[in-house]
C-alpha positions in Angstrom: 26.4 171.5 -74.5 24.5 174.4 -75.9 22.5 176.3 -73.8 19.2 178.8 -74.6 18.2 180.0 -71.2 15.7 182.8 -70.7 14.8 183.5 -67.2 12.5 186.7 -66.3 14.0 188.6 -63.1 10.5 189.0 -62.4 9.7 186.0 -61.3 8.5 186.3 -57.9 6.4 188.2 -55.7 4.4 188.4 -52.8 0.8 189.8 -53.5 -2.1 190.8 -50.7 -5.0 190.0 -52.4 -7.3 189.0 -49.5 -7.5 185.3 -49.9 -8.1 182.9 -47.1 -6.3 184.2 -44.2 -3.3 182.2 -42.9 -3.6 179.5 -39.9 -2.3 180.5 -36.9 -0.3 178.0 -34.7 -3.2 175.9 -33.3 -3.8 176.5 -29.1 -3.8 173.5 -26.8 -0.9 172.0 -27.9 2.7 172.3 -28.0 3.4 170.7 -31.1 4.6 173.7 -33.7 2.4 172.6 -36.4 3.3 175.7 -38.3 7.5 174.6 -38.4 9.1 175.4 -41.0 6.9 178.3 -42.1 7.2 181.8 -43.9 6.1 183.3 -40.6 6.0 187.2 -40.5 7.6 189.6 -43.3 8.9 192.9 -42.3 8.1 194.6 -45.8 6.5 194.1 -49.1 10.3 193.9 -51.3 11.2 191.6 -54.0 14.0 190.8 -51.5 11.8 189.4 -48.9 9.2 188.1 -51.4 12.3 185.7 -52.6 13.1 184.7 -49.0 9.5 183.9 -48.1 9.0 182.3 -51.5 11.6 179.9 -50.1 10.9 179.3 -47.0 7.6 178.3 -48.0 8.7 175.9 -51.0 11.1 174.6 -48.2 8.2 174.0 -45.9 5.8 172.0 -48.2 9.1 169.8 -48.9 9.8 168.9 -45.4 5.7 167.9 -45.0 5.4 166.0 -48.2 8.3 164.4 -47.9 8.6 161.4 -50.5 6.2 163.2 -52.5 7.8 166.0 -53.1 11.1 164.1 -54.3 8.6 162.2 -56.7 7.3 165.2 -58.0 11.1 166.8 -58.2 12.2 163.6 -59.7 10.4 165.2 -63.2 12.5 167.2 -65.3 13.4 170.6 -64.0 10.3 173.5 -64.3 9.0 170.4 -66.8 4.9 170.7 -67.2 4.7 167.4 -65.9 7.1 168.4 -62.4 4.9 171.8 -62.1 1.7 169.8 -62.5 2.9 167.1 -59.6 4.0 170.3 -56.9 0.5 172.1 -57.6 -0.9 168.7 -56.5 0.9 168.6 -53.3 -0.1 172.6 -52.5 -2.6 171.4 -49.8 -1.2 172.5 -47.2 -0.5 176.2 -48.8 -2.2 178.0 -45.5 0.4 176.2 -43.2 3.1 177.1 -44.6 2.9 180.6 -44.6 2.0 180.0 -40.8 0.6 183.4 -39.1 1.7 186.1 -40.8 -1.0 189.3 -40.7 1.2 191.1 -43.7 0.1 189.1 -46.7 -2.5 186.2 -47.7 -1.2 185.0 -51.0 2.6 183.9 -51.8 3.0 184.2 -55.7 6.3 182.1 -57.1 6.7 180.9 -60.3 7.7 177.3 -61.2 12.0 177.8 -60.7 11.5 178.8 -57.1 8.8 176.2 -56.5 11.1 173.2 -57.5 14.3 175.2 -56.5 13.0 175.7 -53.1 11.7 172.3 -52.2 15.2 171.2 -53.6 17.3 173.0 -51.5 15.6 171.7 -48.3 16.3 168.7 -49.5 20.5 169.3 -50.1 20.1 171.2 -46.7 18.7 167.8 -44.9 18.6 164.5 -46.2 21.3 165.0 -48.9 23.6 167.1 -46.5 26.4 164.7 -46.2 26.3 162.8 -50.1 30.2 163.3 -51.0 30.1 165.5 -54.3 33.9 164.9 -54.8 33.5 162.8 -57.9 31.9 165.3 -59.5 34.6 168.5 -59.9 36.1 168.6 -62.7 34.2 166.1 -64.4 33.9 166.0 -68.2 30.8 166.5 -70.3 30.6 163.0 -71.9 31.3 161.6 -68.4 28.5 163.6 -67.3 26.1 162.1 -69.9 26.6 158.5 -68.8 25.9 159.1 -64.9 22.1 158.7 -64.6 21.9 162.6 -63.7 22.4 163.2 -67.1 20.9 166.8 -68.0 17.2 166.5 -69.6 16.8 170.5 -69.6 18.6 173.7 -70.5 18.6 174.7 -67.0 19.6 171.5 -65.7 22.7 171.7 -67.9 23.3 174.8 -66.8 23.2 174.1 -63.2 25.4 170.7 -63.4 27.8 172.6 -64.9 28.4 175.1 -62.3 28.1 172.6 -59.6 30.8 170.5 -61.7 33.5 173.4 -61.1 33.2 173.3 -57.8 30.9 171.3 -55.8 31.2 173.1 -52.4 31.1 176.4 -53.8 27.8 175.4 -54.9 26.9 174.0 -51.7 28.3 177.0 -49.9 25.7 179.3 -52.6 23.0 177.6 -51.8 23.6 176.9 -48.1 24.1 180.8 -47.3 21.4 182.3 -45.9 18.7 184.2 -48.7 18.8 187.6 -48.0 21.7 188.1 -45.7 24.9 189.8 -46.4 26.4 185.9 -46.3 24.6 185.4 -49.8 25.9 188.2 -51.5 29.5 187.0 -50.8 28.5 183.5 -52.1 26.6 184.5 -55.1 30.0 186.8 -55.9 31.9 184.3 -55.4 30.0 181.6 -57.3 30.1 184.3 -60.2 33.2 183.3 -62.2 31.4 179.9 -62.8 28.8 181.0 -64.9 30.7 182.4 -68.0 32.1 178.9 -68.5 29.0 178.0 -68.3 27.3 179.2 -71.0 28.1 179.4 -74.7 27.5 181.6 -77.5 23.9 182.6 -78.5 22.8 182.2 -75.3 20.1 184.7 -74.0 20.5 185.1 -70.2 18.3 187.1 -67.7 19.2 185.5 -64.6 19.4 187.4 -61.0 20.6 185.4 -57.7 17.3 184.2 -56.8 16.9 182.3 -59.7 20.7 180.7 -59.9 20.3 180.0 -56.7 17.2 177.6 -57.3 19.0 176.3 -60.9 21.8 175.2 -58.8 19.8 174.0 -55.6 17.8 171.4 -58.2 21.1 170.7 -59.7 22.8 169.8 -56.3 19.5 168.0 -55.4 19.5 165.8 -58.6 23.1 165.0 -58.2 23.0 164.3 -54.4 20.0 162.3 -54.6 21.5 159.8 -57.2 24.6 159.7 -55.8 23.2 158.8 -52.4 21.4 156.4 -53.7 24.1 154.2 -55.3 26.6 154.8 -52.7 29.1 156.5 -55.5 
């Protein structure tokens, strides 16, 4: 399939811009209402913006729950898909639980939807056999009902297609750890396959890693449905 991708490295960051300050974990209770979120940053990096931009996309998907997968159920970065998360954004304060460092977490639409998909591969879709789908062909491809509706989507059932669980392993490595680099290097060869001629390509880790998350997400969450 042909391919015209164009992803700005810049993507991401994490602004102080005094907005509403963060909720702290509530007192006279033991219940961690705050699980799941971004918590404290040590520095203002693009490095740690990505992994707070994750944790927090991972946190509003494991407390909207069927929502979320509604809203991911769109096409990939689609109007409609970024339209449906922004709804969901209600509980934006929780989930970047008590950190003092920053207010405001700025992430475009590939890490919102990449983020919230990756919890999902991480949890519910964790043990969906993606066996069936190494190796397999590009018109076999188009008649599974994960069929490719995007550029990106293509893109990132093609990689997971080489090898599913060196996709898996990608995205299950820890953001920002030494771990990652290892797996984005070794999920490197897959890309060139990947994409064909004419294609313009700005993609860094960050952003691969939430093309492929959605991918394994999408996959996963059809295949565990039927049982295939």
């Amino acid at each position: 399939m042909s391919l015209h991708v164009s992803l700005l490295v810049g993507i991401l960051g994490v602004a102080a811009v005094g907005a509403l300050p963060a909720h702290a974990q509530k007192t006279g209770t033991r219940i961690d209402h705050n699980a799941g979120a971004v918590g404290s940053v040590s520095r203002l990096d693009a490095e740690t913006a990505a992994v707070a931009a994750n944790a927090f996309a991972q946190c509003l998907a494991r407390r909207e729950g069927k929502s979320m997968r509604n809203a991911l159920a769109f096409p990939f970065v689609s109007p409609e898909q970024s339209k449906a998360i922004a709804r969901l954004r209600t509980q934006f304060e929780e989930c970047l639980g008590n950190a003092s460092e920053f207010d405001q977490l700025v992430l475009g639409q590939v890490l919102q939807a990449g983020g919230a998909a990756e919890w999902f591969v991480r949890t519910e879709f964790k043990n969906v056999d993606l066996s069936s789908l190494k190796g397999m062909s590009d018109e076999a491809l188009e008649k599974t009902s994960f069929r490719p509706r995007t550029a990106l989507e293509d893109l990132g059932l093609c990689i997971v297609r080489r090898d599913p669980d060196r996709a898996r392993g990608f995205v299950e490595s820890k953001m920002g750890t030494s771990e990652a680099k290892v797996a984005f290097k070794a999920i490197t060869p897959d890309l060139g396959p990947c994409v064909t001629g004419g294609t313009e390509m700005k993609l860094n880790s960050i952003n691969l890693r939430a093309v492929v998350s959605y991918a394994l997400f999408r996959a996963s969450s059809m295949l565990g449905a039927t049982g295939a």
